[in-house]
C-alpha positions as CSV (number, residue, x, y, z in Angstrom):
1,X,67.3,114.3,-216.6
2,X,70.8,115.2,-216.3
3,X,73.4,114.8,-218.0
4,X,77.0,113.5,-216.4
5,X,80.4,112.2,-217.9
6,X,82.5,109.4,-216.1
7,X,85.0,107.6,-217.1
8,X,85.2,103.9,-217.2
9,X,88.4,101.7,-217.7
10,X,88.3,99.1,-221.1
11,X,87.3,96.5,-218.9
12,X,84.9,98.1,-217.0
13,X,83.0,99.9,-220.1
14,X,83.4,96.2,-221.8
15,X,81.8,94.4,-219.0
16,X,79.3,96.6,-218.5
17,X,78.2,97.2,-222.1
18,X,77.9,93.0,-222.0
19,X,75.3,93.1,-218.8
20,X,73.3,95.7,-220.7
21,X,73.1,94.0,-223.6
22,X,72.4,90.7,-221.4
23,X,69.1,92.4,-220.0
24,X,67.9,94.5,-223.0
25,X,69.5,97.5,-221.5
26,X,71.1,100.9,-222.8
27,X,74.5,101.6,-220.6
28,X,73.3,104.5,-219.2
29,X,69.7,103.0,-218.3
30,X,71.7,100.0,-216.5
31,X,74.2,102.7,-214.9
32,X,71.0,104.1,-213.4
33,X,69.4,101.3,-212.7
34,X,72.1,100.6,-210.8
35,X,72.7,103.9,-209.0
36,X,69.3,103.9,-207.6
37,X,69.8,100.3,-206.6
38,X,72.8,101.7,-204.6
39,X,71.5,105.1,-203.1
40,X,68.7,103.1,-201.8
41,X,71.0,100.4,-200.2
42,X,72.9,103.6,-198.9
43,X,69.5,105.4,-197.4
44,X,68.5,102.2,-195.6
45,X,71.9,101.4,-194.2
46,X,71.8,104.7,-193.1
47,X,68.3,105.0,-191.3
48,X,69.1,101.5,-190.2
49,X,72.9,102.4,-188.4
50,X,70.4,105.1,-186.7
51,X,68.1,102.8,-185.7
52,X,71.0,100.7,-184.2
53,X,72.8,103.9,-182.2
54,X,69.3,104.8,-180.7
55,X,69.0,101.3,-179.4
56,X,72.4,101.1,-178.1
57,X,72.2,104.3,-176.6
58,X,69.7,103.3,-173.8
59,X,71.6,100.2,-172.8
60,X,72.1,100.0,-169.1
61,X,69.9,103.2,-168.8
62,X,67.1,101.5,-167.1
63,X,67.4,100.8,-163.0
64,X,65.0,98.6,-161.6
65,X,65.9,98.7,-157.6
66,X,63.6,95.4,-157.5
67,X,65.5,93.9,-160.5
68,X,62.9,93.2,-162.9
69,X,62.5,89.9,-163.9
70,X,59.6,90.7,-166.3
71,X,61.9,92.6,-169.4
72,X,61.1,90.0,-171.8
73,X,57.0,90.7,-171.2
74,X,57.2,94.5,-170.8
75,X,59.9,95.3,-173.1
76,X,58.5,97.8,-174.3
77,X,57.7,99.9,-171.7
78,X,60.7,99.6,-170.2
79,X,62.4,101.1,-173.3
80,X,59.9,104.0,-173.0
81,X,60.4,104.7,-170.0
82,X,64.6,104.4,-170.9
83,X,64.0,106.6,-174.0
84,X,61.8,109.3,-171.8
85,X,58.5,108.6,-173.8
């Protein structure tokens, strides 16, 4: 493990050394408890915003000359077939 220094106003280091003691928690363990909390939030916010982008990025790519009227059944290939796949 490594070690770091932060800083913490009164009221900050005061509230947070109350939730620790709340939950049967050192500072630091809560701190890391709820940094991992956090960076895992972050990762799937992340992958999801990507997720989102790649959708978004094939709208209007498909052209159907005979207008499909099917998307809702065949979603899925019609996506392929927007995504090149």
């Amino acid at each position: 493990m490594m070690r770091s220094q932060i800083q913490l106003s009164e009221q900050q280091h005061g509230r947070l050394r109350e939730i620790a003691h709340q939950r049967g928690l050192s500072l630091s363990a809560l701190i890391r408890r709820w940094l991992d909390e956090k960076i895992a939030e972050s990762d799937t916010a992340s992958s999801r915003d990507d997720r989102v982008r790649a959708a978004l990025s094939v709208l209007g790519k498909h052209k159907d000359s005979e207008e499909a009227d099917d998307v809702a059944a065949n979603h899925d290939r019609y996506l392929a077939d927007a995504y090149g796949r």
